[in-house]
C-alpha positions as a Markdown table, in Angstrom:
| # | Residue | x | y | z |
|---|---|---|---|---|
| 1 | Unk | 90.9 | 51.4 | 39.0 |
| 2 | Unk | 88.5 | 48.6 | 39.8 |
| 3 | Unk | 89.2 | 48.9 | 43.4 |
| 4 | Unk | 88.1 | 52.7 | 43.2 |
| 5 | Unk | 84.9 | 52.0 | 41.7 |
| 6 | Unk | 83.8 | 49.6 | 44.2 |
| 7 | Unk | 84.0 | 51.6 | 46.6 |
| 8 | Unk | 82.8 | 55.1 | 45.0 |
| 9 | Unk | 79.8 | 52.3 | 45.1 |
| 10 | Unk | 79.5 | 50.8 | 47.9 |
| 11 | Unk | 76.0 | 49.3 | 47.6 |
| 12 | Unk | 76.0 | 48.3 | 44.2 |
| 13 | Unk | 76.1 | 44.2 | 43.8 |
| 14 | Unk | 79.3 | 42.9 | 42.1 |
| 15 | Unk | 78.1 | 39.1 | 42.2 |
| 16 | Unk | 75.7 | 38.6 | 39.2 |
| 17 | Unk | 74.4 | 34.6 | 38.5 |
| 18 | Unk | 77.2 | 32.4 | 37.3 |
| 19 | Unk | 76.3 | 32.2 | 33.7 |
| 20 | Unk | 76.9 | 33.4 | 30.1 |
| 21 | Unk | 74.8 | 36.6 | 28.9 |
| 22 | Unk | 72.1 | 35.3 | 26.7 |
| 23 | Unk | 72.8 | 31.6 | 27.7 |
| 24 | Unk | 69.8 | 29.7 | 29.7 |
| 25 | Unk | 70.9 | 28.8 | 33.5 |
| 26 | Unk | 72.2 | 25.3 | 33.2 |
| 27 | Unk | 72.2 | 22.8 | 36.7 |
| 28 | Unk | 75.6 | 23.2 | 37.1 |
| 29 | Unk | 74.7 | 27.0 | 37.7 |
| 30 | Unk | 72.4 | 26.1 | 40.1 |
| 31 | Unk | 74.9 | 24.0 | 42.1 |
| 32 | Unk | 77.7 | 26.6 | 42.2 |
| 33 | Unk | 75.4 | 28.9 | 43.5 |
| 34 | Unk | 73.4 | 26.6 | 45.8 |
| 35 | Unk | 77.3 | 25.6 | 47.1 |
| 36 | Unk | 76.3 | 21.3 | 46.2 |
| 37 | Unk | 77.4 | 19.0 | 43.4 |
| 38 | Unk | 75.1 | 19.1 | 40.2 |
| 39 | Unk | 74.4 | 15.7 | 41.7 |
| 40 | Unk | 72.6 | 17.1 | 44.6 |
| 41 | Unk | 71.0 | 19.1 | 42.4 |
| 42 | Unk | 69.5 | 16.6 | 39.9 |
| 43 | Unk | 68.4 | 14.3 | 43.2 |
| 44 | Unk | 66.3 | 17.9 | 44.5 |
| 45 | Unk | 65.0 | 17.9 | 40.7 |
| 46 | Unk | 63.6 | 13.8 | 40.6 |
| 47 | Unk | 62.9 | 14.2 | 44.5 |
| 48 | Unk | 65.1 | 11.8 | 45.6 |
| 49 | Unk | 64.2 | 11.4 | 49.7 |
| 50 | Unk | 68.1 | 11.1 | 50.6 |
| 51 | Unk | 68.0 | 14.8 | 50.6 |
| 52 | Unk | 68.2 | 17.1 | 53.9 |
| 53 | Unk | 65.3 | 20.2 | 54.1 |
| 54 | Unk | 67.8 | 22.9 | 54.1 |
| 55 | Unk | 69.7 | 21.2 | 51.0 |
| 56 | Unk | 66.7 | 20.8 | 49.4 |
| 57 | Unk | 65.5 | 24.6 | 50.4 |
| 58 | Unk | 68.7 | 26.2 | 49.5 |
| 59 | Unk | 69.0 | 24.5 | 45.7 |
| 60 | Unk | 65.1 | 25.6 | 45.1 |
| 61 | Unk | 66.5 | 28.8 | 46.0 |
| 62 | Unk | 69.1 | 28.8 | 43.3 |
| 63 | Unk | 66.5 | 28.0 | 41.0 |
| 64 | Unk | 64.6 | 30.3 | 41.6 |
| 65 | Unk | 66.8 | 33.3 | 41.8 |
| 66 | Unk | 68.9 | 31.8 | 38.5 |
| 67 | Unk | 64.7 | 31.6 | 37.0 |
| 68 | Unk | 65.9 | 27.7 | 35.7 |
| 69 | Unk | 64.0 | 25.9 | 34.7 |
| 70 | Unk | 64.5 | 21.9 | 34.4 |
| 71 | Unk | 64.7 | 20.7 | 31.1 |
| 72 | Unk | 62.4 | 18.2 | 29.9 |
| 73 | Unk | 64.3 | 16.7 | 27.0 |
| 74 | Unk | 67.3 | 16.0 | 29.3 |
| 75 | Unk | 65.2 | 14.3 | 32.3 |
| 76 | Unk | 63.3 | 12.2 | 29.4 |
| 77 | Unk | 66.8 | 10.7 | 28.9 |
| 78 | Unk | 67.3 | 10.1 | 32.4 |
| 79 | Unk | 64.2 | 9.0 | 33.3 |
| 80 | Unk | 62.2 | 7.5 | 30.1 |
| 81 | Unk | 58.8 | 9.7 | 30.8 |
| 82 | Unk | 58.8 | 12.7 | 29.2 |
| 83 | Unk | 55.8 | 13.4 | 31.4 |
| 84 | Unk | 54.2 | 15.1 | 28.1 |
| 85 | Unk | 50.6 | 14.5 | 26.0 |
| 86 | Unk | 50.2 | 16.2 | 22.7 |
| 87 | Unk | 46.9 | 17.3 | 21.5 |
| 88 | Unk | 46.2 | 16.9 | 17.7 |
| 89 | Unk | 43.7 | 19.8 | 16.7 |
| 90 | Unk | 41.6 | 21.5 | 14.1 |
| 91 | Unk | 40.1 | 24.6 | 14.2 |
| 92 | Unk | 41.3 | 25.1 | 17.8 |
| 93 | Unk | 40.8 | 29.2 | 17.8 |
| 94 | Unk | 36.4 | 27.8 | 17.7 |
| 95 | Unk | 34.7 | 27.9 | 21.0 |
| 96 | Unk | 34.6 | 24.1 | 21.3 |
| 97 | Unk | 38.4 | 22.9 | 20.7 |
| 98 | Unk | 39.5 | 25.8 | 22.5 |
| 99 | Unk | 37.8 | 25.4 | 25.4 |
| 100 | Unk | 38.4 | 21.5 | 25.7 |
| 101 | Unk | 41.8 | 22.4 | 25.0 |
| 102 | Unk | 41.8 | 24.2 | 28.0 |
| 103 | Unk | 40.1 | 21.9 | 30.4 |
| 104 | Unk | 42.8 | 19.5 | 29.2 |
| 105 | Unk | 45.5 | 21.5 | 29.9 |
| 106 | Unk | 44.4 | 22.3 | 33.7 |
| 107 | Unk | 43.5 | 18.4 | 33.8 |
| 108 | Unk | 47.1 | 17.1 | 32.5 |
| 109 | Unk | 48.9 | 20.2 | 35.0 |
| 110 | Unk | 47.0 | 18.6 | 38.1 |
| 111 | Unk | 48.8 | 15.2 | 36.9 |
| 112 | Unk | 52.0 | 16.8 | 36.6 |
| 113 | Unk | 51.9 | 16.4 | 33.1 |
| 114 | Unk | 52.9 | 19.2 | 30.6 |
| 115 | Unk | 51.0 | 19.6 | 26.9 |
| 116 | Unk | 52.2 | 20.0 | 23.9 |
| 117 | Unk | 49.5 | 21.0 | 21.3 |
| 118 | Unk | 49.9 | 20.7 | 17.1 |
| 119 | Unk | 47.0 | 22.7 | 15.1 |
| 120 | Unk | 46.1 | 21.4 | 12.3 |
| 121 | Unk | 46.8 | 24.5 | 9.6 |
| 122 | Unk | 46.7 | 22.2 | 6.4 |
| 123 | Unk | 44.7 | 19.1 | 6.4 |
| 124 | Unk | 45.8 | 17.4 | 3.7 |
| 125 | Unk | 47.6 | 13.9 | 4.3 |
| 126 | Unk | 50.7 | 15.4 | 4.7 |
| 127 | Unk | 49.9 | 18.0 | 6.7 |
| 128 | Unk | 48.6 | 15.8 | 9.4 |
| 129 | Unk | 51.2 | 13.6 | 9.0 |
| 130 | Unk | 53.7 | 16.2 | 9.5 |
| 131 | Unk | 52.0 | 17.7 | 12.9 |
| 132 | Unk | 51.7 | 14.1 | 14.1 |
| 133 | Unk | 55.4 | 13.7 | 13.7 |
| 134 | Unk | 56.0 | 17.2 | 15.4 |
| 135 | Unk | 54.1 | 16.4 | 18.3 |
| 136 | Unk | 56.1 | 12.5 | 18.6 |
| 137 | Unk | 59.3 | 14.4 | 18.1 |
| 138 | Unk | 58.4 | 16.0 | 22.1 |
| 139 | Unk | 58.5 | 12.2 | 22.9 |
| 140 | Unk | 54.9 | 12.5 | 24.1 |
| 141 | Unk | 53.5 | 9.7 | 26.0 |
| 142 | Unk | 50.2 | 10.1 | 24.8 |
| 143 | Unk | 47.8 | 11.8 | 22.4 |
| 144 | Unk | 44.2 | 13.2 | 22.7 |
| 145 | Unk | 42.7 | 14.5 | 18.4 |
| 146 | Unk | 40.4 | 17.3 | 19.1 |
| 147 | Unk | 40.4 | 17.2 | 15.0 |
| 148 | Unk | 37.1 | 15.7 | 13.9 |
| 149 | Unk | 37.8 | 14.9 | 9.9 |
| 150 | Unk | 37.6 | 11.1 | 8.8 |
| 151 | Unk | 41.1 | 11.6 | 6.9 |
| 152 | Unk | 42.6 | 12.5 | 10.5 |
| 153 | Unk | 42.2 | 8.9 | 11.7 |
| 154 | Unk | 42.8 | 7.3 | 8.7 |
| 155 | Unk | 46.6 | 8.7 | 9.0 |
| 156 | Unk | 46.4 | 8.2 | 12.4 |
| 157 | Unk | 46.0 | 4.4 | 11.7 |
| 158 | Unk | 48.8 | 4.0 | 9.1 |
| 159 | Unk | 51.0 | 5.8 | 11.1 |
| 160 | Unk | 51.7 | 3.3 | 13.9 |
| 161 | Unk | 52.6 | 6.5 | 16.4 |
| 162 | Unk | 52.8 | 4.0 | 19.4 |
| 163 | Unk | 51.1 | 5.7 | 21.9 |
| 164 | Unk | 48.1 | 5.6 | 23.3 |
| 165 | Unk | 45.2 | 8.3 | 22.3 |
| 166 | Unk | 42.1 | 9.1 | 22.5 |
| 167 | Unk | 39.8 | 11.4 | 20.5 |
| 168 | Unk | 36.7 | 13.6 | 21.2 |
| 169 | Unk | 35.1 | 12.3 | 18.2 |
| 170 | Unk | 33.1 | 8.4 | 18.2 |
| 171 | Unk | 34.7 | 7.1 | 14.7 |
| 172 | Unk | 33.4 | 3.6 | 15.1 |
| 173 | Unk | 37.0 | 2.5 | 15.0 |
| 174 | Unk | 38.3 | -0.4 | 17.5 |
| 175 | Unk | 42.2 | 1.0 | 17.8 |
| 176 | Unk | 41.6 | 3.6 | 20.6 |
| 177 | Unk | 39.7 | 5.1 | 22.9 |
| 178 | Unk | 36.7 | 7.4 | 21.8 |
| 179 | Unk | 34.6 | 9.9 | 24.4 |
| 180 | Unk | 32.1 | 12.4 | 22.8 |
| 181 | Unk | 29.1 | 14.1 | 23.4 |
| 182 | Unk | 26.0 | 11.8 | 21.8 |
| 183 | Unk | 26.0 | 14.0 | 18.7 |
| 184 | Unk | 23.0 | 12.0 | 17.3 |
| 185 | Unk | 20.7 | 12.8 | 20.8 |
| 186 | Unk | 21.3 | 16.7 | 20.9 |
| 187 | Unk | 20.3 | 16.7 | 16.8 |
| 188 | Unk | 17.1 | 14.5 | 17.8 |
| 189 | Unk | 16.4 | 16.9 | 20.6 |
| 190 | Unk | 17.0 | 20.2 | 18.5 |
| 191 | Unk | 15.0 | 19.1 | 15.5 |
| 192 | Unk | 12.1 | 17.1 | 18.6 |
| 193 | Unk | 11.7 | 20.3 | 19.9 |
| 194 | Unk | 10.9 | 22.1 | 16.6 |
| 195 | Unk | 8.7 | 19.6 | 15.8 |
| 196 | Unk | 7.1 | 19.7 | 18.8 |
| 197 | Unk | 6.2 | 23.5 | 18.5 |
| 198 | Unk | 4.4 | 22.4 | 15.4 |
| 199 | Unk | 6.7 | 22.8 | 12.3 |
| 200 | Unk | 6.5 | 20.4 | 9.5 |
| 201 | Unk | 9.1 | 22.6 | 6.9 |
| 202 | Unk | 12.1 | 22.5 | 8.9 |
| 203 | Unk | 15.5 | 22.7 | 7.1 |
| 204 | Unk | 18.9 | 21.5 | 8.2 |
| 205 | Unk | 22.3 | 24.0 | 7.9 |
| 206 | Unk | 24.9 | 21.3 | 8.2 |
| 207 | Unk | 28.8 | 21.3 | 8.7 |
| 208 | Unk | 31.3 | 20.3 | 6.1 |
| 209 | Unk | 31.5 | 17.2 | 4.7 |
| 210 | Unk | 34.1 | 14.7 | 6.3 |
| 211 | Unk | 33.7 | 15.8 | 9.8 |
| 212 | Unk | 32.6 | 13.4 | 12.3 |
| 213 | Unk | 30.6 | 15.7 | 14.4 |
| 214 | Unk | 28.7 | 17.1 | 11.3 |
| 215 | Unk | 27.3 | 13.8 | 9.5 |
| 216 | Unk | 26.6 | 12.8 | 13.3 |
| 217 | Unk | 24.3 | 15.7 | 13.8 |
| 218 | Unk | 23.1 | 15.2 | 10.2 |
| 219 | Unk | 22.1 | 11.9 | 11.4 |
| 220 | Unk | 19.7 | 12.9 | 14.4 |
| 221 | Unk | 18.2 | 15.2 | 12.2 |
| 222 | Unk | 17.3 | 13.2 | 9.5 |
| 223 | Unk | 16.4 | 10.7 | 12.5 |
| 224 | Unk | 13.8 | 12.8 | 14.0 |
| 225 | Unk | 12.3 | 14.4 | 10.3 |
| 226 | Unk | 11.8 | 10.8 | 9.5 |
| 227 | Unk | 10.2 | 9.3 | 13.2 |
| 228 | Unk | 7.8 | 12.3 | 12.0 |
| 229 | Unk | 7.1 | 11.1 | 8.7 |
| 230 | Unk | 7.6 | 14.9 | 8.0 |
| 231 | Unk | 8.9 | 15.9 | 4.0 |
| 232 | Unk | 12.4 | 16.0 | 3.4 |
| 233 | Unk | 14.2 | 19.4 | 2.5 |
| 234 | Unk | 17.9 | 18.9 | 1.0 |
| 235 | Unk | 20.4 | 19.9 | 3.7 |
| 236 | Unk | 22.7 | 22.5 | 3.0 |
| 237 | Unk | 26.7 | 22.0 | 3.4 |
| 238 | Unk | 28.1 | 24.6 | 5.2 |
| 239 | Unk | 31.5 | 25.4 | 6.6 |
| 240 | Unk | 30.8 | 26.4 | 10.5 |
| 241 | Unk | 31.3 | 30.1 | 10.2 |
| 242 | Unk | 28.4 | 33.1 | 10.7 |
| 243 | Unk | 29.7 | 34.6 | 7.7 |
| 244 | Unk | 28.0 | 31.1 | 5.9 |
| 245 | Unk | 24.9 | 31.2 | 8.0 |
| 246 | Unk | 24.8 | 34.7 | 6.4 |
| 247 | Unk | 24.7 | 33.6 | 2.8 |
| 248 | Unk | 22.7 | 30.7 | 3.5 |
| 249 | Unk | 19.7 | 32.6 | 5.2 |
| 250 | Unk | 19.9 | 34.8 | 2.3 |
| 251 | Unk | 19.5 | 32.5 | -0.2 |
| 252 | Unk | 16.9 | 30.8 | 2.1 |
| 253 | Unk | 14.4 | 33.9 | 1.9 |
| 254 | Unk | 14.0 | 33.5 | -1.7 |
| 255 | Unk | 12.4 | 29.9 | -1.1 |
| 256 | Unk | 10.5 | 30.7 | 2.2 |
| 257 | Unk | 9.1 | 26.6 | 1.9 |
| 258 | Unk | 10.4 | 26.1 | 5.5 |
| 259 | Unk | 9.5 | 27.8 | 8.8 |
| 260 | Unk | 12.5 | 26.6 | 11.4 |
| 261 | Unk | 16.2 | 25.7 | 10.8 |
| 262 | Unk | 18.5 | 23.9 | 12.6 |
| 263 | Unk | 21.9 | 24.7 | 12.3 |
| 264 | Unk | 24.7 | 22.8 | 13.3 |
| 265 | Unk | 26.0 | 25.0 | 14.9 |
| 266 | Unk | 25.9 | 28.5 | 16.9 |
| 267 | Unk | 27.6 | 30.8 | 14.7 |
| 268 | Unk | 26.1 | 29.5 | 11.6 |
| 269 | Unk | 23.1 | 29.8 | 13.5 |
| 270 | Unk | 23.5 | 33.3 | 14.5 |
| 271 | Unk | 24.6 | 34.4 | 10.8 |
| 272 | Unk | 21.6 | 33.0 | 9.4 |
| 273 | Unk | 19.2 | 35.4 | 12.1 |
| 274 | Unk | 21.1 | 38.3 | 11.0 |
| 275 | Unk | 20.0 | 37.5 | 7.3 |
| 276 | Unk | 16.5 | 37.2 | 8.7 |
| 277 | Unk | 16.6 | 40.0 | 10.1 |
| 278 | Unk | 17.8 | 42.2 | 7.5 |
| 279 | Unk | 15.4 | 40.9 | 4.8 |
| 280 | Unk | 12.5 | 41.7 | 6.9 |
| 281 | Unk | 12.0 | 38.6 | 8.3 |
| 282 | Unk | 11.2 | 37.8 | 12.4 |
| 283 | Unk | 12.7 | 35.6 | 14.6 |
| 284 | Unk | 10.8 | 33.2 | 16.0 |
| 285 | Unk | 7.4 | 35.3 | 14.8 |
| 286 | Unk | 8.2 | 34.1 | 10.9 |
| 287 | Unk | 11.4 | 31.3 | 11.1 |
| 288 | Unk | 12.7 | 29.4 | 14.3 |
| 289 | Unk | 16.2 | 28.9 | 15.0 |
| 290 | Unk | 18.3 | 26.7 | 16.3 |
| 291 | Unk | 21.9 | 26.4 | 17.1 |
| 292 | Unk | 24.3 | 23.9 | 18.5 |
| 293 | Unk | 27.3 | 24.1 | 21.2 |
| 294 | Unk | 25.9 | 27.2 | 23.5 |
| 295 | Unk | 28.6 | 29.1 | 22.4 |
| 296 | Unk | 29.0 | 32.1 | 25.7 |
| 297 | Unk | 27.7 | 34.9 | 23.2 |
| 298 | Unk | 24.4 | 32.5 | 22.3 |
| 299 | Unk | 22.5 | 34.0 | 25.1 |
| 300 | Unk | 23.1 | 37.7 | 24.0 |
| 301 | Unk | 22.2 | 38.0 | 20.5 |
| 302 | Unk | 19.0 | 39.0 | 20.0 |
| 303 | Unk | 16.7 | 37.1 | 19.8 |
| 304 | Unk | 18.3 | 34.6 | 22.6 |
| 305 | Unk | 19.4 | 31.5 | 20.9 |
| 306 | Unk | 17.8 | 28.1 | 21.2 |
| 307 | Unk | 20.5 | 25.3 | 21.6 |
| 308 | Unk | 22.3 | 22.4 | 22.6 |
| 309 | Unk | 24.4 | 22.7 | 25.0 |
| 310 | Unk | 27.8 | 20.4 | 25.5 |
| 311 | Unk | 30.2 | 20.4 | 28.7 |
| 312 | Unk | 33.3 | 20.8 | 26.7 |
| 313 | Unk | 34.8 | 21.3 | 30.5 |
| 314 | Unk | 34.1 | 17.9 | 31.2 |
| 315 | Unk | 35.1 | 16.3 | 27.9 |
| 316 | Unk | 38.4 | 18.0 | 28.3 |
| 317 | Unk | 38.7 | 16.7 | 31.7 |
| 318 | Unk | 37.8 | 13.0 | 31.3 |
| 319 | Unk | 40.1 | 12.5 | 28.1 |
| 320 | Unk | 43.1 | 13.2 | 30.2 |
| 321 | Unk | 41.7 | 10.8 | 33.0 |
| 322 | Unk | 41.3 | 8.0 | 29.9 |
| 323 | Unk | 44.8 | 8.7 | 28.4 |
| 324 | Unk | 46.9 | 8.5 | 31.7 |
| 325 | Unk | 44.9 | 5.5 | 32.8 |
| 326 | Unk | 46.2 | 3.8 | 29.6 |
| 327 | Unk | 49.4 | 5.1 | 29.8 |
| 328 | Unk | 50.1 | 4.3 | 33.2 |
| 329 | Unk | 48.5 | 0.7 | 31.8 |
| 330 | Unk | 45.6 | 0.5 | 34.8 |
| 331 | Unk | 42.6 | -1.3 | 34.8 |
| 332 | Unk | 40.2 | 0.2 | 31.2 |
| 333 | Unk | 37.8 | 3.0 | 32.6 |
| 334 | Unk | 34.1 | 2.5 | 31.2 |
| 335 | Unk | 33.4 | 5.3 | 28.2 |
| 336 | Unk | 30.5 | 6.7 | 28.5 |
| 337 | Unk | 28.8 | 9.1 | 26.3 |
| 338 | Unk | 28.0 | 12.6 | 27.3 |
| 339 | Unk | 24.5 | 13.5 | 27.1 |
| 340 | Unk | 23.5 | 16.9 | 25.5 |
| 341 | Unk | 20.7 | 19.0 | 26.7 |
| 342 | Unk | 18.5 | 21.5 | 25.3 |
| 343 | Unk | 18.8 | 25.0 | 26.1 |
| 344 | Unk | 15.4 | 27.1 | 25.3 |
| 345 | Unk | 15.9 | 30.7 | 24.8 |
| 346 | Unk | 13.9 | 32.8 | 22.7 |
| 347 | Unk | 14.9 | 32.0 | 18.6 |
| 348 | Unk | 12.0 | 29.8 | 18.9 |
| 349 | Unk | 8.4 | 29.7 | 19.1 |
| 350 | Unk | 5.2 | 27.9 | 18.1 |
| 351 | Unk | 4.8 | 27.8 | 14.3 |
| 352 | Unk | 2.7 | 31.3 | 12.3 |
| 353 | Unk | -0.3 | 30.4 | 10.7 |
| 354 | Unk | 1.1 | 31.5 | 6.9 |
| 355 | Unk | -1.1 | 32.1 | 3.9 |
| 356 | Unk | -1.5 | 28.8 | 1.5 |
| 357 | Unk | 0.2 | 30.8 | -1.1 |
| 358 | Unk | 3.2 | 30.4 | 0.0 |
| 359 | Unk | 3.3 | 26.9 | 1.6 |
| 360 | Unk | 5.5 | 24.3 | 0.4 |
């Protein structure tokens, strides 16, 4: 009966790949249909240079019509490089992470290196510690934290993880490598250049509490407000979203002592215009605004948005330069800052004459 049907079908294939239905090619798959020992196989996959061309050629094309792929657990044993870097990050769905997570992906593939990356969902203690241990359970070789909270690097430290890492965050601390945009100059600048159009009632939107890049912006703010000898007004703690630059502007309007802002970042930024705006307020005609990060949708709001801009491309790409070049224990590479720079768009403008009734 088998007989007939193969040849009532002539053209149809009766050789499918030499494995289980459901079960993921293994190498020995490869080398019975490549014809060679799983030997010759594993020598093609570490590149071994005893290999002939055609051998070589006619495994890859096992591989590539079994769709196997090598894997990486079973090589680690074999070779002792798992050829992996994690990524420890909060918040990584922001423009920021996200995009340096991106740049260090394409940075570790040109390496050959693959990366494994653990967001940080709960930031308690535990929770870090338990997406530290996830990421050392891929027997990564090294780590870059793209998670800018104090608490981060404190469990960092008493967890002894044994690899190398470097953050995008300056912590002050001596036990690893640190590379960051100069937080403290792009606030200065910000806050300079409000100053500079004349505004003496400037208020600071800052991030949350605990995170690095926030007290560092807080910092060159309060910096330049005090090189001015201008009045201080209290900053206000928020939480990075537009939805808290929302309720912040609107509480704002009932004080109306200030004529800029500087926000800590973009999207607080841009909540706090659309609370301007819709309590009758102009932007830059009766508050500046500024942002921080030049987020892509900061130059179409409306107005345009004043900011500082960060190469997040470039951070991305020289924290996987600095972690290999401690991993493969080379000569230290000199850290150097990244220098912001203002970007002037149209949130901002000289300061209104305003009636003395309602200055501060």
């Amino acid at each position: 009966m088998r007989q007939r049907c193969e040849r009532a079908h002539p053209d149809r294939r009766t050789v499918s790949p030499p494995q289980d239905r459901g079960r993921a090619p293994s190498i020995r798959d490869v080398a019975r249909l490549a014809e060679v020992s799983h030997q010759t196989v594993s020598r093609v996959l570490n590149d071994h240079p005893s290999i002939r061309p055609e051998t070589r050629e006619r495994v890859l094309q096992a591989m590539e019509t079994l769709q196997y792929r090598p894997n990486r657990a079973a090589r680690t044993l074999v070779t002792s490089r798992s050829n992996t870097i994690g990524v420890l990050a909060a918040l990584s769905t922001t423009y920021g992470p996200a995009t340096s997570i991106a740049a260090i992906e394409d940075a570790a593939r040109e390496q050959g290196y693959h990366v494994n990356t653990a967001n940080l969902a709960d930031t308690s203690p535990a929770g870090i510690a338990d997406a530290i241990e996830h990421l050392m359970l891929q027997a990564i070789e090294g780590l870059v934290v793209i998670a800018p909270q104090v608490r981060v690097f404190e469990v960092l430290a008493a967890s002894s993880i044994g690899v190398p890492f470097v953050s995008l965050q300056s912590t002050g601390r001596r036990d690893h490598l640190a590379l960051s945009v100069d937080q403290v100059t792009g606030a200065r600048r910000a806050t300079q250049h409000l100053i500079g159009l004349g505004h003496r009632e400037i208020v600071h939107l800052a991030g949350p509490q605990d995170w690095i890049e926030a007290e560092a912006r807080m910092r060159g703010f309060l910096e330049a407000i005090d090189d001015a000898e201008l009045g201080l007004h209290p900053p206000i703690l928020g939480d990075w979203t537009a939805d808290f630059g929302y309720y912040a502007g609107s509480e704002l309007v009932r004080r109306r002592d200030f004529t800029a802002v500087f926000a800590a970042n973009d999207e607080m930024a841009i909540g706090l215009m659309h609370a301007f705006r819709d309590a009758g307020l102009d932007v830059p005609g009766d508050v500046s605004v500024v942002g921080f990060d030049d987020i892509p949708v900061a130059k179409h709001v409306a107005p345009t948005l004043t900011t500082v801009y960060q190469d997040f491309h470039e951070i991305g790409r020289r924290a996987v330069a600095l972690l290999l070049n401690q991993v493969h224990g080379t000569e230290r590479i000199e850290v150097e800052d990244i220098v912001p720079r203002l970007v002037v768009r149209g949130s901002t403008a000289p300061v209104a004459v305003r009636p003395a009734s309602v200055a501060r």
